[in-house]
C-alpha positions as MATLAB code, in Angstrom:
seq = 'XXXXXXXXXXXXXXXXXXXXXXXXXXXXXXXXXXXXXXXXXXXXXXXXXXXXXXXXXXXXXXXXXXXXXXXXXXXXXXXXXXX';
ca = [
       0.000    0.000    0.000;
       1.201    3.662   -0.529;
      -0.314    6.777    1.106;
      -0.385   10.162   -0.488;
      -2.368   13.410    0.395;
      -5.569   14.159   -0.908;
      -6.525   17.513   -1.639;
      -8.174   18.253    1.906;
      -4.790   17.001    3.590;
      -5.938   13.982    4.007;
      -3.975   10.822    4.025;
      -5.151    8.941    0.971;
      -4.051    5.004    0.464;
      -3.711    3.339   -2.746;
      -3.594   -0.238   -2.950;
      -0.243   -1.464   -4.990;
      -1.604   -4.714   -6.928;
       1.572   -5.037   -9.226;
       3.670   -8.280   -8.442;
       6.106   -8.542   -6.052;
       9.643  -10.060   -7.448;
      10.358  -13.405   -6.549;
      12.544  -13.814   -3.404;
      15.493  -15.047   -3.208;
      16.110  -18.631   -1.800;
      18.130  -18.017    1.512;
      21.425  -19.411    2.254;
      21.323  -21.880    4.870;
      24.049  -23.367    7.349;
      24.426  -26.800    8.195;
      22.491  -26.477   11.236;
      19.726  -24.864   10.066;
      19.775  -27.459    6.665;
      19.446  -30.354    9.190;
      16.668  -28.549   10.229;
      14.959  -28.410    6.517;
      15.650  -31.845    6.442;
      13.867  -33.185    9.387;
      11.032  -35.223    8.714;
       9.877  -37.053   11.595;
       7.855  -35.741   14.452;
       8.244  -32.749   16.022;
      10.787  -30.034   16.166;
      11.836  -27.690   18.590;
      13.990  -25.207   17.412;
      15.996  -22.812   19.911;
      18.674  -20.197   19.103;
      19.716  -16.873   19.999;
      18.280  -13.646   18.921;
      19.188  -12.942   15.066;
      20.396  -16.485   13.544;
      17.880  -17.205   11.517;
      15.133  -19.250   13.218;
      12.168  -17.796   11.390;
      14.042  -18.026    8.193;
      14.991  -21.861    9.208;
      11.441  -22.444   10.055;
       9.669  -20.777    6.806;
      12.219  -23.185    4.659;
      11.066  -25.966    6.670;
       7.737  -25.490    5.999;
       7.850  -24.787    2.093;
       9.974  -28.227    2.212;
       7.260  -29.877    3.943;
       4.331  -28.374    1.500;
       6.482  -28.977   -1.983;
       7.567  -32.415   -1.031;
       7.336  -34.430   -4.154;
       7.423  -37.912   -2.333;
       4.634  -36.653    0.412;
       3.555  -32.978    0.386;
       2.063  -32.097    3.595;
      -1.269  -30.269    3.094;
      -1.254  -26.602    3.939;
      -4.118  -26.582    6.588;
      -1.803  -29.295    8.287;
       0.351  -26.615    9.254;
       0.999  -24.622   12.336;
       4.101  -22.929   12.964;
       4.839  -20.503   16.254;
       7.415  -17.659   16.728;
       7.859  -15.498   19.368;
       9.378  -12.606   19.501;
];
C-alpha cells in the first residue's frame, strides 16, 4: 500500500496490486539445513536472537508443503514464533 495526500490534507491510500519479485532462496548453514531436512515428528527449534530461526522455520515449511514424495497439506500446518 502507498499513502499520499488528498486535496483536503488527508492521508489517501492506494492499494499497490503489481507483483512482487520473486525472493530469493536463503542461504542456509548446516544447522539450520538439518533442520529443513527433518522429517519425523516434532521439532523444537531454539537459538539466539538474530540467527535465523524464522528463516529456518519458513524453509522448513515450504519443504514440507512442496515435497514431491509426500507434500504435507497446507491446513496441516501450524508454525509458532515469538518474539
Amino acid at each position: 500500500m502507498a499513502v499520499g495526500v488528498g486535496n483536503r490534507g488527508r492521508a489517501v491510500w492506494h492499494l499497490d496490486t503489481e507483483p512482487l519479485p520473486p525472493a530469493a532462496v536463503p542461504v542456509l548453514d548446516a544447522q539450520q539445513q538439518r533442520v529443513v531436512d527433518h522429517r519425523h515428528g516434532a521439532l523444537l527449534v531454539l537459538a539466539g536472537p538474530g540467527t535465523g530461526k524464522t528463516t529456518t522455520i519458513v524453509e522448513a515449511i515450504v519443504a514440507r508443503l512442496t515435497d514431491p514424495v509426500a507434500p504435507v497439506a497446507p491446513d496441516q500446518v501450524l508454525a509458532l514464533t515469538f518474539g
